[in-house]
C-alpha positions as CSV (number, residue, x, y, z in Angstrom):
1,X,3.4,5.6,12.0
2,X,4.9,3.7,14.8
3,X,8.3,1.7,14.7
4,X,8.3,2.2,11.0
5,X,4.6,0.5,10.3
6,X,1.6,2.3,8.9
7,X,0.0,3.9,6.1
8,X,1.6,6.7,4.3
9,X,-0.6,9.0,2.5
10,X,0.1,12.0,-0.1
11,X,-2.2,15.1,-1.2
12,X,-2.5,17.3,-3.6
13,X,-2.9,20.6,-3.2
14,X,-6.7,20.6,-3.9
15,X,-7.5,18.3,-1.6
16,X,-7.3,15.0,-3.2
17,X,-5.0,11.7,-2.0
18,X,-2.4,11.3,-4.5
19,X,-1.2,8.4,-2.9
20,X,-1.0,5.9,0.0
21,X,1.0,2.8,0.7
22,X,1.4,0.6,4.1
23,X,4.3,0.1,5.7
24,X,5.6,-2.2,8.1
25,X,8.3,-2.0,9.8
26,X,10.2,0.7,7.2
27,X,9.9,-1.3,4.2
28,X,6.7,-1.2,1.7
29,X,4.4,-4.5,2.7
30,X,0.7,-4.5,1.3
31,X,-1.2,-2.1,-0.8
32,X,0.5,0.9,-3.0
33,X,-2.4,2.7,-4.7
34,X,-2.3,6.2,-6.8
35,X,-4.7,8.8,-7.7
36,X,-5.0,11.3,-10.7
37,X,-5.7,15.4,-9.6
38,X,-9.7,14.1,-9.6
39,X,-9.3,11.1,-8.0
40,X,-9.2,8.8,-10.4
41,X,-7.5,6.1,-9.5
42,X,-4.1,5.3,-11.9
43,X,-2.3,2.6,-10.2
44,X,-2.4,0.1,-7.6
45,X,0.5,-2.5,-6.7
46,X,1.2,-4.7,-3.6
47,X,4.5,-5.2,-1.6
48,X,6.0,-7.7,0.6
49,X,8.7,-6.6,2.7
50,X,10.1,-4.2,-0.3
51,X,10.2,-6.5,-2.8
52,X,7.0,-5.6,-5.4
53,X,4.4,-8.6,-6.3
54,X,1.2,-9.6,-8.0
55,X,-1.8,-9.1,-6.4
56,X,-2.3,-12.8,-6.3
57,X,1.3,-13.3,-5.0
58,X,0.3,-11.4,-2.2
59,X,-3.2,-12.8,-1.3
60,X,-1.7,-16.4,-1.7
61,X,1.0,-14.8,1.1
62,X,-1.7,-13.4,3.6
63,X,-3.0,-16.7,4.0
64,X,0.0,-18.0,5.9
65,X,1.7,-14.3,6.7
66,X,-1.0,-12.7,9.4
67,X,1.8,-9.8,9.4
68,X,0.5,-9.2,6.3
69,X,-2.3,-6.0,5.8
70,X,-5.5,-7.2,4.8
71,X,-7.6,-5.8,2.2
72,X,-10.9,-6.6,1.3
């Protein structure tokens, strides 16, 4: 992290991510994804500037936002 931007990521104790989200500037902005004890993944949500939105929301915003994380 630096100034509050980055990506945030959990374990659990075996190992696995549990979670990781990207962060810019202190406040949630991109991809939020979650991951069972094997790795499954559970859930995966995107952010812009805190405030929670579709994944097409936020593709639509990367276009004129290059702020914005990219994900393939």
């Amino acid at each position: 992290m630096v100034q509050g931007t980055g990506v945030v990521k959990l374990w659990y104790d075996n190992g696995v991510v549990s979670s990781e989200i990207s962060m810019v500037r202190g406040l949630p902005t991109g991809r939020q994804r979650a991951w069972d004890e094997t790795g499954a993944k559970v859930a995966e949500v995107y952010w812009i500037k805190g405030k929670r939105v579709s994944r097409k929301k936020y593709s639509e915003a990367r276009k004129t936002d290059a702020g914005l994380p990219e994900y393939p």
